[in-house]
N, C-alpha and C positions, 0 to 999 in steps of 0.2 A: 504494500500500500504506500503509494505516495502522496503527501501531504503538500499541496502548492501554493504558498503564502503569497504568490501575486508581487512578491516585491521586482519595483522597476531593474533592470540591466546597467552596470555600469558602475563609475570610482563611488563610494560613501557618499559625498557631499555632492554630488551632483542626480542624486537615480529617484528623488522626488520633485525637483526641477524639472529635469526633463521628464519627466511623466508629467504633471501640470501643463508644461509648455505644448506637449505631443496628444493632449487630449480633444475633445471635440467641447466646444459651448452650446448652453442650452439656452435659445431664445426667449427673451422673458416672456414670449406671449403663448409660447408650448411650455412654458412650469407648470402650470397648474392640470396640465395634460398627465404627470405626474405624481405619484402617489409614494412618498417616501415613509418607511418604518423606522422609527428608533426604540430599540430598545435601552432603557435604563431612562431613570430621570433623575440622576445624579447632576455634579458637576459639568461636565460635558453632556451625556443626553438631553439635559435642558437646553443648555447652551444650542446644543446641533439644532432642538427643534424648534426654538423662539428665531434662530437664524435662519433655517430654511424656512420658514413657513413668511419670515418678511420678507422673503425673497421671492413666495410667490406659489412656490409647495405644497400640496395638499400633504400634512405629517398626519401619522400617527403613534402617536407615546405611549410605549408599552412599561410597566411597571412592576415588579414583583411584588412588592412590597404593597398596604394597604393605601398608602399616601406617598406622594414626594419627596424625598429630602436628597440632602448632599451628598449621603454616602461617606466613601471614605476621601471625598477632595479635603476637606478639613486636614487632613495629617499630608496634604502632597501642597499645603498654598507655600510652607515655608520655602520647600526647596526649589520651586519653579520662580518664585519671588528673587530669591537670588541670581540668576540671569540677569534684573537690574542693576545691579553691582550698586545699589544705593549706600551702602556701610564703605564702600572701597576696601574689602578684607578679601582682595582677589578673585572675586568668586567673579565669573562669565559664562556666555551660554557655554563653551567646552566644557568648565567646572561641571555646567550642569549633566552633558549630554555625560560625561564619567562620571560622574557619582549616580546618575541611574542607570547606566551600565551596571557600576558597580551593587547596587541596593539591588539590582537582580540578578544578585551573583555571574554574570557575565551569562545570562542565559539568552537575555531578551533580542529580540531582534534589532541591530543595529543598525540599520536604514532607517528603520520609526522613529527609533531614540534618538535618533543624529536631528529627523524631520522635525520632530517636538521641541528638541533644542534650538532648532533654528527658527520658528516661529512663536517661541516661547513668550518674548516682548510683546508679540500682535495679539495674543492668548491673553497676556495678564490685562491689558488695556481694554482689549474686547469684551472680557467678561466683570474688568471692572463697569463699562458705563452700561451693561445690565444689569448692574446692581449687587453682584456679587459681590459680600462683607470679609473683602481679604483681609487677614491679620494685617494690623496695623500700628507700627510705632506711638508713642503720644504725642510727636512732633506730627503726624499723620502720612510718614513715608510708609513703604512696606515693610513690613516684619521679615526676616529669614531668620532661617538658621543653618548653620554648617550641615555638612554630614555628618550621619552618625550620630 
């Protein structure tokens, strides 16, 4: 049995580039010709489906749980917060894309990990002006924490 992850061809830093750039576009006036599932309504599942659906998408949000909530983003805002390098304690998206390398023990797929890292800034921004209560300093920068 082979297992095919669909990751694009090509060096690290470049194989979700060029899949984005090699894709086709969907006309905004065939979006709603479309019907997209997300499952989870965590962090990101909400996030995907308040974004597609203003985009134009007929969503629907799959749940397990009796209600909505975050899940486990709460214990991930500290480390993806660091990509800002707000403290200047060295941290940048590389820091990040290795220390979640490393937090999965080197299992995880490193094309995603790299992709996360590298849109990590547009992620924290994103989800801050939908309203997302990132930890936040008393000065009102963003919280991180180291690894570990």
């Amino acid at each position: 049995m082979h297992l095919n992850p669909n990751i694009p061809p090509g060096p690290l830093c470049e194989k979700w580039d060029n899949c984005r750039f090699s894709n086709k576009l969907v006309s905004p006036a065939n979006r709603r010709k479309y019907e997209v599932i997300v499952v989870g309504t965590g962090l990101a599942g909400a996030s995907a489906a308040a974004s597609l659906a203003e985009l134009g998408y007929n969503v629907k949000s799959f749940c397990i749980q009796d209600s909505p909530r975050r899940a486990h983003s709460i214990a991930a805002q500290g480390g993806i917060n660091a990509a800002k390098n707000y403290q200047n304690d060295s941290d940048s998206v590389f820091r990040l894309f290795y220390d979640t390398i490393k937090g999965g023990d080197f299992r995880s797929r490193e094309a995603n990990v790299y992709r996360l890292a590298q849109i990590s800034n547009a992620i924290i921004d994103h989800c801050a002006a939908q309203g997302v209560p990132f930890a936040r300093e008393y000065g009102g920068s963003l919280a991180n924490r180291s690894f570990g």
